[in-house]
KEKOL-138720 format. One record per residue (C-alpha): residue in one letter; x, y, z; residue number from 1. Coordinates in steps of 0.2 Angstrom, whole numbers, plus 5000, padded with zeros to 4 digits. Layout:
N
[r "a"; [X; Y; Z]; NUM]
...
This chain:
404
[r "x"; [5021; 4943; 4614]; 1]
[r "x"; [5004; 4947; 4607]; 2]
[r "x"; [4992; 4939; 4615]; 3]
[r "x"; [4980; 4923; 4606]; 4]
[r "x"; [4965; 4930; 4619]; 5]
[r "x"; [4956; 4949; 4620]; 6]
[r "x"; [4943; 4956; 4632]; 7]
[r "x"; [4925; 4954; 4623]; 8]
[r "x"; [4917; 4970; 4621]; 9]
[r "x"; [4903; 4962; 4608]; 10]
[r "x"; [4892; 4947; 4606]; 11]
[r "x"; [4895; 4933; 4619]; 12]
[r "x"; [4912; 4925; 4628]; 13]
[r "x"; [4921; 4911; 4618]; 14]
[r "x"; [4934; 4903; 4630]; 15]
[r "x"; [4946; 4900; 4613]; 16]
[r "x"; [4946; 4921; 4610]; 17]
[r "x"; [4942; 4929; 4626]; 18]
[r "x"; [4946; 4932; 4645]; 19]
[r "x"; [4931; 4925; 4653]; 20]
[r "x"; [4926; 4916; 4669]; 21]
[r "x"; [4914; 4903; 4671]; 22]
[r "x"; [4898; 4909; 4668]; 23]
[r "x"; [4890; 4893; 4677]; 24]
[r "x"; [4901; 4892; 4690]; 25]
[r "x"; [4886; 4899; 4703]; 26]
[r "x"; [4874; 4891; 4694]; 27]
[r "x"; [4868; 4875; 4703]; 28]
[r "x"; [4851; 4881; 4703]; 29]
[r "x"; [4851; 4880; 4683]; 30]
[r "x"; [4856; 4862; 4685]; 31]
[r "x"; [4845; 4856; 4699]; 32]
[r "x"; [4831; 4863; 4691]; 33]
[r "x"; [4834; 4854; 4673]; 34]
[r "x"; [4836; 4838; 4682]; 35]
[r "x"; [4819; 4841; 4690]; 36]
[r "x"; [4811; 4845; 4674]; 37]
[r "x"; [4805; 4864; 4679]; 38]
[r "x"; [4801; 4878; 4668]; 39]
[r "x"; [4811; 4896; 4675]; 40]
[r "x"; [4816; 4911; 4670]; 41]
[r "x"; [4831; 4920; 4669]; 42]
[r "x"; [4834; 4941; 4667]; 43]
[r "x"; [4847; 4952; 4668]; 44]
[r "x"; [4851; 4968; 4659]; 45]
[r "x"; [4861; 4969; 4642]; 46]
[r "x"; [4876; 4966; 4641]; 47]
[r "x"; [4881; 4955; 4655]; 48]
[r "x"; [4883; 4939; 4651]; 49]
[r "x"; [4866; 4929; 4650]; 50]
[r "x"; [4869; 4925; 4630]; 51]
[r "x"; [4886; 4916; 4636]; 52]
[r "x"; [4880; 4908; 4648]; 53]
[r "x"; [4865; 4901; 4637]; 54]
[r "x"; [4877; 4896; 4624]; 55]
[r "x"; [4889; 4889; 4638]; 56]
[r "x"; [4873; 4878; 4646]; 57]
[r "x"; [4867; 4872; 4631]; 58]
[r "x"; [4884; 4866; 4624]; 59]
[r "x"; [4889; 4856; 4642]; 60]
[r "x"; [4872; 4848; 4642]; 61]
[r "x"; [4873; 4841; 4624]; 62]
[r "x"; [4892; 4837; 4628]; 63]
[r "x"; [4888; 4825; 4644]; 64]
[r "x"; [4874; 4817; 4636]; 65]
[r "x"; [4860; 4816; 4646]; 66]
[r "x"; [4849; 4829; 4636]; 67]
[r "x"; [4849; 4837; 4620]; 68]
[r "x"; [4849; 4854; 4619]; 69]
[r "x"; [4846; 4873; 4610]; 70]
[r "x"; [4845; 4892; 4612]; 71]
[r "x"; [4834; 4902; 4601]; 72]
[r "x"; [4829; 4916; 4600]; 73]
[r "x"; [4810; 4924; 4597]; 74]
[r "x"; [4815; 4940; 4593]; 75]
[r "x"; [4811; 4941; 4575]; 76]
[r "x"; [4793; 4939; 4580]; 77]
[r "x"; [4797; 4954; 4590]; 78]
[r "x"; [4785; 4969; 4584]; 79]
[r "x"; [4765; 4974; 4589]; 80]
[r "x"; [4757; 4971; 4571]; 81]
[r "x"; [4763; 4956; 4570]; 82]
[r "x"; [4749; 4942; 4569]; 83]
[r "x"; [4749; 4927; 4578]; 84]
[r "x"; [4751; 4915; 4562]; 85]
[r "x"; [4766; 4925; 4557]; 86]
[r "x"; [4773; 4923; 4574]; 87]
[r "x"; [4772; 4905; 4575]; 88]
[r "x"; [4780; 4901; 4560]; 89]
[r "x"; [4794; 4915; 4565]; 90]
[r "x"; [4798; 4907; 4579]; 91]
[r "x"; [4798; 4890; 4572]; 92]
[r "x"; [4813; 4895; 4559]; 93]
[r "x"; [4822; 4903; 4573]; 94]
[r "x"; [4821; 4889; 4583]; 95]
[r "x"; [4827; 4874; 4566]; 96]
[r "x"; [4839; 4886; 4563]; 97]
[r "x"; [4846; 4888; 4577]; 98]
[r "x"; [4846; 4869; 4582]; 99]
[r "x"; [4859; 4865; 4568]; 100]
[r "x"; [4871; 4876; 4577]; 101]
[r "x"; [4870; 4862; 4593]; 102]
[r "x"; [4863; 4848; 4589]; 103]
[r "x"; [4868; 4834; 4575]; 104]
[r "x"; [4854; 4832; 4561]; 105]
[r "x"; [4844; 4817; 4570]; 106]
[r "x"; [4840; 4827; 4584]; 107]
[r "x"; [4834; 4844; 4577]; 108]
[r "x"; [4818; 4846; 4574]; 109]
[r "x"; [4810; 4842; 4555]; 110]
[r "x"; [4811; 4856; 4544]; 111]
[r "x"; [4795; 4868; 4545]; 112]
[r "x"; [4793; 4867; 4525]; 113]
[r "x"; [4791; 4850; 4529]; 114]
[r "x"; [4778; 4849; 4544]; 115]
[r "x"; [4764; 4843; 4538]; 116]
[r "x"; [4752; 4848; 4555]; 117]
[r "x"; [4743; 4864; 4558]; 118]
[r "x"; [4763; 4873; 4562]; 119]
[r "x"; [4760; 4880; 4579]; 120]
[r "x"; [4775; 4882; 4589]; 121]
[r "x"; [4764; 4869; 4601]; 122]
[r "x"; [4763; 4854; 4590]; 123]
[r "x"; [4780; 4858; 4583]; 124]
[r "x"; [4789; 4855; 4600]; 125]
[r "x"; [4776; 4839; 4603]; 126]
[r "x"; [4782; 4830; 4587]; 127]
[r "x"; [4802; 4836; 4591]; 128]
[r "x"; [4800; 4829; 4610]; 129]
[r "x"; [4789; 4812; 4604]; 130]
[r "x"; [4805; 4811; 4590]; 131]
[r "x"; [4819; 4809; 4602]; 132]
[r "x"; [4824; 4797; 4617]; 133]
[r "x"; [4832; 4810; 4626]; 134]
[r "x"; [4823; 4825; 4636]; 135]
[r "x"; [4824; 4841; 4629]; 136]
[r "x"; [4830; 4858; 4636]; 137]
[r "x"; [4824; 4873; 4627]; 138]
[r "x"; [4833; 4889; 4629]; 139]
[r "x"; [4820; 4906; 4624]; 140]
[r "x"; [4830; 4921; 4624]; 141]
[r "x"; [4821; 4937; 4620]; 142]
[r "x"; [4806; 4934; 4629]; 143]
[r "x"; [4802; 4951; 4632]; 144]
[r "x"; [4804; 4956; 4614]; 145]
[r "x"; [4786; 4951; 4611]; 146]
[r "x"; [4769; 4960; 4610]; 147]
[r "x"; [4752; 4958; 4616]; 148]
[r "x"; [4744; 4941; 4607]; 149]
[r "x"; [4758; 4934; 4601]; 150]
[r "x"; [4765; 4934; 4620]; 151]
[r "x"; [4750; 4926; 4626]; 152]
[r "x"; [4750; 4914; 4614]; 153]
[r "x"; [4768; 4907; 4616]; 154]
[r "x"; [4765; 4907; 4636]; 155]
[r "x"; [4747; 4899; 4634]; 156]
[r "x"; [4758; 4886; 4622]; 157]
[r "x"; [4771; 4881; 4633]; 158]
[r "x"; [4759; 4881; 4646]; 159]
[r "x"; [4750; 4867; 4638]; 160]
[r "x"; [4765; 4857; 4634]; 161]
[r "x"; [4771; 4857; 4652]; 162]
[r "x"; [4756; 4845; 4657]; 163]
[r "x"; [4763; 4830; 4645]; 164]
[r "x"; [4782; 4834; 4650]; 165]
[r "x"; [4795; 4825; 4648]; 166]
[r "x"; [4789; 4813; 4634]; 167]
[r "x"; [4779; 4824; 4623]; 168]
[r "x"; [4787; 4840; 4627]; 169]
[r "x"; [4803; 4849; 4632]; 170]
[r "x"; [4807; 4843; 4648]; 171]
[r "x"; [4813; 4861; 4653]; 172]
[r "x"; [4808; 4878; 4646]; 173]
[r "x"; [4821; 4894; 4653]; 174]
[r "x"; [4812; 4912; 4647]; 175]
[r "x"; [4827; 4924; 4644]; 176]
[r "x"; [4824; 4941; 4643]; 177]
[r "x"; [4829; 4958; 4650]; 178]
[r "x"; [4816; 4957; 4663]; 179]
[r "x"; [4808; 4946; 4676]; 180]
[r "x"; [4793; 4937; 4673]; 181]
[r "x"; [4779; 4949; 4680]; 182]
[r "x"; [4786; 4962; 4670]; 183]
[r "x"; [4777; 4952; 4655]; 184]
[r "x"; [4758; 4958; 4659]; 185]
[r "x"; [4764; 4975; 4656]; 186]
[r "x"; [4763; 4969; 4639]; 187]
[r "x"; [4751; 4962; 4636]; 188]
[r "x"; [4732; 4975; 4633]; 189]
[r "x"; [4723; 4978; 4649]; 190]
[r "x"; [4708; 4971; 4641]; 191]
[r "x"; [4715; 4955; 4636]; 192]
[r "x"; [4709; 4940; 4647]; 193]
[r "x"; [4722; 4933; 4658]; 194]
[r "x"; [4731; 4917; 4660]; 195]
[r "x"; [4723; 4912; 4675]; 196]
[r "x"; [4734; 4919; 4687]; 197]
[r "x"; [4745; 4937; 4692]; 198]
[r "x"; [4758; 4930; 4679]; 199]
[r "x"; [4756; 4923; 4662]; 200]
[r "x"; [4767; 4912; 4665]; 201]
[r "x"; [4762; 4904; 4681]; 202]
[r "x"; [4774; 4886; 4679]; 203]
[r "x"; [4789; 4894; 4684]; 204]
[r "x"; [4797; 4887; 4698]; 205]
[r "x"; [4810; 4899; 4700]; 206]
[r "x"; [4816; 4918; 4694]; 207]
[r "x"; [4834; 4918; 4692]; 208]
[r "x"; [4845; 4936; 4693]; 209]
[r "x"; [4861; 4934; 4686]; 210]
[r "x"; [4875; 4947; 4695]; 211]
[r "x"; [4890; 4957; 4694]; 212]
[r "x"; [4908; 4952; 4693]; 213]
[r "x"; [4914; 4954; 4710]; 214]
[r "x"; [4931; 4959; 4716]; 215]
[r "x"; [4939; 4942; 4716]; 216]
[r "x"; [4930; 4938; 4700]; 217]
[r "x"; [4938; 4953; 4691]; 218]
[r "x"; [4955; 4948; 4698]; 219]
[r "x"; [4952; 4930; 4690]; 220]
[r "x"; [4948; 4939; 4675]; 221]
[r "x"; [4963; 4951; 4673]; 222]
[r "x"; [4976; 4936; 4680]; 223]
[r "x"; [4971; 4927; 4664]; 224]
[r "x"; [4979; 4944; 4653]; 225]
[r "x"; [4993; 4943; 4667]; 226]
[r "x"; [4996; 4924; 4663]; 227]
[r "x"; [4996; 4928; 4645]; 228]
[r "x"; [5006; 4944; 4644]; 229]
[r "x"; [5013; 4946; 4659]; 230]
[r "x"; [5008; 4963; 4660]; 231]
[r "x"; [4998; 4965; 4677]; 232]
[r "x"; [4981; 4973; 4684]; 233]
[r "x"; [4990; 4979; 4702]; 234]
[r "x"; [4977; 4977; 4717]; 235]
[r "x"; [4974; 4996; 4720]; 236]
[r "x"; [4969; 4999; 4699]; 237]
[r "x"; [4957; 4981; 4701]; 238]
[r "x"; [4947; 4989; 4718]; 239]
[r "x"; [4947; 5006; 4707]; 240]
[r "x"; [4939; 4998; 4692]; 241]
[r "x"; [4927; 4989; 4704]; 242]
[r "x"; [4921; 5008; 4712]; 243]
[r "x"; [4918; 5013; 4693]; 244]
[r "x"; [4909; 4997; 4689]; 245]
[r "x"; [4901; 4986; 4701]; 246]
[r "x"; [4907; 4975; 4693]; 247]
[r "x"; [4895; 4975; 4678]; 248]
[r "x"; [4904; 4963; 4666]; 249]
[r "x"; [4902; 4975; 4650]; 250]
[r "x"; [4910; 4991; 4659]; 251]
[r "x"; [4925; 4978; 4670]; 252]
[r "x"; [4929; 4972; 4651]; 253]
[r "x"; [4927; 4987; 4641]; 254]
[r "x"; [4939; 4998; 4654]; 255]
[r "x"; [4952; 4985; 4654]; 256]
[r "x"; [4951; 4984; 4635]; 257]
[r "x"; [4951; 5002; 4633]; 258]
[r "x"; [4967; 5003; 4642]; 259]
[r "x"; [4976; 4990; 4635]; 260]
[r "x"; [4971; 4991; 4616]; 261]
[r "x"; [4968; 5009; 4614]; 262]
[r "x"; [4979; 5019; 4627]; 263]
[r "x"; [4992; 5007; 4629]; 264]
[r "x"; [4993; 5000; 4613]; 265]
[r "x"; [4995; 4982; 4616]; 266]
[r "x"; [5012; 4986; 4622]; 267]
[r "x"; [5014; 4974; 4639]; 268]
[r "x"; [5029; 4978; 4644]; 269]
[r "x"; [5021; 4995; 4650]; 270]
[r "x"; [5014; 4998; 4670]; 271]
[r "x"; [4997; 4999; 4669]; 272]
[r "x"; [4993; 5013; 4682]; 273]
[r "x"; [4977; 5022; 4692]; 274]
[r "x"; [4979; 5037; 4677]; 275]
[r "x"; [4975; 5024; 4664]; 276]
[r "x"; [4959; 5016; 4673]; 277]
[r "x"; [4952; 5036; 4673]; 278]
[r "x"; [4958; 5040; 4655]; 279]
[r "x"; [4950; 5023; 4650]; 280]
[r "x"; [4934; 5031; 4660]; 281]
[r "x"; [4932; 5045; 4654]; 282]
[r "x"; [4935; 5039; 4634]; 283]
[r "x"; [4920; 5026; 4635]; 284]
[r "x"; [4910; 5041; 4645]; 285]
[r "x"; [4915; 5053; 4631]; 286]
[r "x"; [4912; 5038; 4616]; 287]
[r "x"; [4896; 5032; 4622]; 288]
[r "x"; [4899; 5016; 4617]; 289]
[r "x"; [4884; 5005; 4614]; 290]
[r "x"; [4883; 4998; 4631]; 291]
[r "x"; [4880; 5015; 4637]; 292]
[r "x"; [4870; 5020; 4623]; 293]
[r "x"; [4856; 5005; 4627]; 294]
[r "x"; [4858; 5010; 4644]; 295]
[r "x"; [4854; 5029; 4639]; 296]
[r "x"; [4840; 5023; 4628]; 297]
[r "x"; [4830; 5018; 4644]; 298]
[r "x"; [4829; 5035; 4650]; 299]
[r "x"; [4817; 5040; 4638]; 300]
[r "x"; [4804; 5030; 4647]; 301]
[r "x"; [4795; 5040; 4659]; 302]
[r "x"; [4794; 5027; 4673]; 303]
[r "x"; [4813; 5024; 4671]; 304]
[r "x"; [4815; 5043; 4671]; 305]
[r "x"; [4805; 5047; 4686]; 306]
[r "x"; [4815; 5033; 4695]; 307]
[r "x"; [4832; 5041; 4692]; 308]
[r "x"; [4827; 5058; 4692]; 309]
[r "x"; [4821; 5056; 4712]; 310]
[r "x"; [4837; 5048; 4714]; 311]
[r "x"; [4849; 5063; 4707]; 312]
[r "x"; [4836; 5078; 4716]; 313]
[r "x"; [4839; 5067; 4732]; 314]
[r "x"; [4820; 5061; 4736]; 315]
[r "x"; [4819; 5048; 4746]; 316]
[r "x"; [4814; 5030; 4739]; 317]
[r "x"; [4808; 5017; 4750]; 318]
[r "x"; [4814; 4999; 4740]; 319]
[r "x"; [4796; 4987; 4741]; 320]
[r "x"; [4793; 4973; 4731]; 321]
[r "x"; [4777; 4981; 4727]; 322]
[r "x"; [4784; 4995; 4717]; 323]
[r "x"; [4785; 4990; 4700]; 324]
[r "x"; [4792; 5002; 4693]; 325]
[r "x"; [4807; 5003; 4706]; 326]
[r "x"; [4809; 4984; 4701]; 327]
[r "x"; [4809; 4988; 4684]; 328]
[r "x"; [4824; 5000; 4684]; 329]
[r "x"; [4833; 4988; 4697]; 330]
[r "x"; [4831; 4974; 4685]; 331]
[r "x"; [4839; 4986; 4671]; 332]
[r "x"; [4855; 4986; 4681]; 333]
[r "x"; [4854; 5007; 4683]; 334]
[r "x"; [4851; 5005; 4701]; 335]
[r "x"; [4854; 4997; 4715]; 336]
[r "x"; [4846; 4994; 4734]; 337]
[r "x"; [4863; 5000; 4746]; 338]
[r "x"; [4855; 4994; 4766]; 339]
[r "x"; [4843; 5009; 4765]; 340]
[r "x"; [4846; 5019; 4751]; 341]
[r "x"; [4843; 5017; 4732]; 342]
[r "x"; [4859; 5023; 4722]; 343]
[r "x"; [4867; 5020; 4705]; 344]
[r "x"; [4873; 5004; 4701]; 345]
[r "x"; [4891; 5011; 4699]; 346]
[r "x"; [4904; 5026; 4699]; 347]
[r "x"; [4900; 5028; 4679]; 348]
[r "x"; [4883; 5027; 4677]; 349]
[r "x"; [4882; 5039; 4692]; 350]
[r "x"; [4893; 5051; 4681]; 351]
[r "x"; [4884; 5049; 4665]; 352]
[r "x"; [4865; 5049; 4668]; 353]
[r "x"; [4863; 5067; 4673]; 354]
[r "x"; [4874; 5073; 4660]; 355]
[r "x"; [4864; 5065; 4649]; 356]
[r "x"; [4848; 5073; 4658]; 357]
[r "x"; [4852; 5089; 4658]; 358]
[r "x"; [4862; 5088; 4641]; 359]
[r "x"; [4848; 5100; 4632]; 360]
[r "x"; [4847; 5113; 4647]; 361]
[r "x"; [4864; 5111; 4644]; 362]
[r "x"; [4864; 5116; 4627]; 363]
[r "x"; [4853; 5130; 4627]; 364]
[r "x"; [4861; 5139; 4640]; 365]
[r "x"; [4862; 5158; 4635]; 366]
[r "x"; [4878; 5167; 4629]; 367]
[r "x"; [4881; 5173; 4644]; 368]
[r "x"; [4884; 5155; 4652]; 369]
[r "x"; [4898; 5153; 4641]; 370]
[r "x"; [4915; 5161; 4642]; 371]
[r "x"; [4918; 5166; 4625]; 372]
[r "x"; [4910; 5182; 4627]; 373]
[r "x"; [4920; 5190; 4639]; 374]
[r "x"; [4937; 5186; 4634]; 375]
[r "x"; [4950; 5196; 4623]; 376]
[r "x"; [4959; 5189; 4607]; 377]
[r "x"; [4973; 5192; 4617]; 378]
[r "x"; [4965; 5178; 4631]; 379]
[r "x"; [4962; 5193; 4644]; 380]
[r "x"; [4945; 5197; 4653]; 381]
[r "x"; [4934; 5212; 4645]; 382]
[r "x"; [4932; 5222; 4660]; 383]
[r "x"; [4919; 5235; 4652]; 384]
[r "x"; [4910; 5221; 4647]; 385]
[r "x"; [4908; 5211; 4661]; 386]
[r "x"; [4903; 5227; 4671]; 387]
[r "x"; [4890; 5231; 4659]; 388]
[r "x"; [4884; 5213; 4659]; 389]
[r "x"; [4883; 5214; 4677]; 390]
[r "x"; [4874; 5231; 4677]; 391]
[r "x"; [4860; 5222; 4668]; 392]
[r "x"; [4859; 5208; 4679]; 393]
[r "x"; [4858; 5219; 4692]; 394]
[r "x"; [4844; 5230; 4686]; 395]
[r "x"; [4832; 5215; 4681]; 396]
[r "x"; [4837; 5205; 4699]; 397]
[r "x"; [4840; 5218; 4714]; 398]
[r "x"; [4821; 5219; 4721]; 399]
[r "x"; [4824; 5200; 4723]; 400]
[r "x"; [4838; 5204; 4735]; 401]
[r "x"; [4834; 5220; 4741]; 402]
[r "x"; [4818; 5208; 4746]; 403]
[r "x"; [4830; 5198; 4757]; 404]
């Protein structure tokens, strides 16, 4: 029986089509806050789960009733040369655009063709809130995306319009990004006058980090292929996947996905075994899937790369909240504070990192690092060559050992 149901590897979690688990199920937080009218910020790194659970929030509040609700995003406004104007009416068209995706046409905002005020994103959401009898609850993923002024700007705006919430404004404001809010001044220009406080966005009333799957969770998950199938995820192949993972949603879904589309076959009447959970590792290691490529893509910053590097040469790191750049790559998801010690956030990432570091020492490595020169056609070892070899080792090396 084929099942209706997959494991999501791209874009975010739809109940109808995928395995997926609550993603406000330890969420209270979320829902206390709303109700209190507070501005917050949410981060976690790609990949694991925070569009699904924007989607998931915004639908459930607009379904009870008591507010309306969108998620938008500003990264189209996204890039340094980009003046403030431009920005503005960028964002605006994300955010009518997006609102016909949640909201019926009486409660989306007018169209920006239409708006007849000077169109900052400001007055914009004044005239939406004054327009409708329920609060509103404004959902800003991609934060992090923007630059300089333009970031300013928006924070400065929704700053404004928290003074004359609920009536004349949206009740609550979540920034969603990547990274936490103090990681926002790092871009903006030193020279550029602040907001009045360490943060630019200083009405935050909480910073939310969403986690890993853990080891029940990714039980729930699979007993939902299991219930569908029949074909299980035994105990000892879950606790493996959770070693190599962490239980970072992208890698628990793409591994079980891996074994049961590509090695398998969709074929559920088959055991899945220990061997398959390391195959299925070592193909997404070997593919580089996107996850693992954005990830990748991080070391090429240097304050991500000195981080990591420390970690793989064994020098000690001492976890304080002061150290922003330790935060930073903890935020990423690439590491992970362990009682006393900063490690790798999982098995995987552990394996792949300094592969990747050391890919181009790895590359240029002479011909005598390879084996090809000192084999026959007929798969046996060139003795005369290897002696000779060795001879000129010898002859450029010995006063360093005769030295010893």
């Amino acid at each position: 029986m084929k099942s209706k149901r997959y494991f999501n590897t791209t874009g975010f979690c739809m109940p109808e089509r995928h395995y997926m688990i609550d993603p406000l199920r330890n969420q209270k937080i979320i829902f206390d806050l709303i109700e209190k009218t507070q501005y917050f910020t949410i981060h976690a790194p790609r990949q694991t789960g925070k569009t699904t659970l924007l989607h998931e929030l915004a639908h459930r509040l607009n379904k009870e009733g008591n507010y309306i609700s969108v998620v938008f995003s500003v990264e189209s406004a996204g890039y340094r040369s980009i003046t403030e104007e431009i920005a503005n009416k960028k964002i605006i068209n994300s955010l009518y655009s997006s609102s016909g995706q949640y909201l019926n046409k009486k409660n989306c905002p007018i169209p920006p063709e239409k708006y007849t005020k000077d169109l900052t994103l400001e007055n914009y959401l004044i005239d939406w809130a004054i327009s409708q009898t329920k609060p509103i609850v404004l959902l800003l993923d991609e934060i992090d995306s923007l630059y300089d002024d333009v970031l300013v700007s928006v924070l400065r705006q929704l700053r404004n319009g928290f003074q004359i919430r609920p009536k004349r404004f949206p009740s609550t404001v979540a920034l969603v990004g990547l990274r936490d809010v103090r990681e926002y001044k790092t871009k903006v220009r030193p020279s550029e006058v602040s907001l009045g406080s360490g943060s630019p966005f200083n009405i935050k009333a909480e910073s939310i980090l969403l986690g890993t799957f853990t080891k029940e969770e990714i039980t729930e998950l699979y007993s939902q292929h299991t219930k569908d199938t029949g074909q299980i995820f035994l105990k000892e192949v879950v606790d493996r996947i959770y070693e190599l993972t962490g239980g970072q949603p992208w890698l628990v879904n793409a591994i079980a996905r891996e074994i049961v589309v590509k090695i398998l076959n969709e074929d559920f009447t088959k055991k899945i075994t220990l061997a398959h959970v390391e195959s299925a590792k070592e193909n997404i290691i070997q593919r580089r899937d996107t996850h693992l490529d954005s990830l990748l893509d991080k070391l090429k910053e240097s304050r991500v790369k000195n981080i990591v590097s420390a970690i793989i040469n064994g020098d000690s790191l001492v976890y304080d909240n002061f150290n922003d750049d330790l935060r930073y790559v903890i935020d990423l998801g690439i590491i992970r504070k362990e009682k006393y010690d900063i490690i790798f956030s999982n098995e995987i990432y552990r394996e792949i990192i300094p592969r990747v570091l050391n890919f181009s020492m790895q590359e240029n490595i002479r011909e005598e690092g390879t084996t090809s020169w000192y084999i026959k056609p007929n798969g046996k070892l060139d003795m005369d060559k290897l002696l000779k070899a060795f001879q000129e080792f010898y002859s450029e090396n010995s006063e360093v050992w005769l030295e010893l």
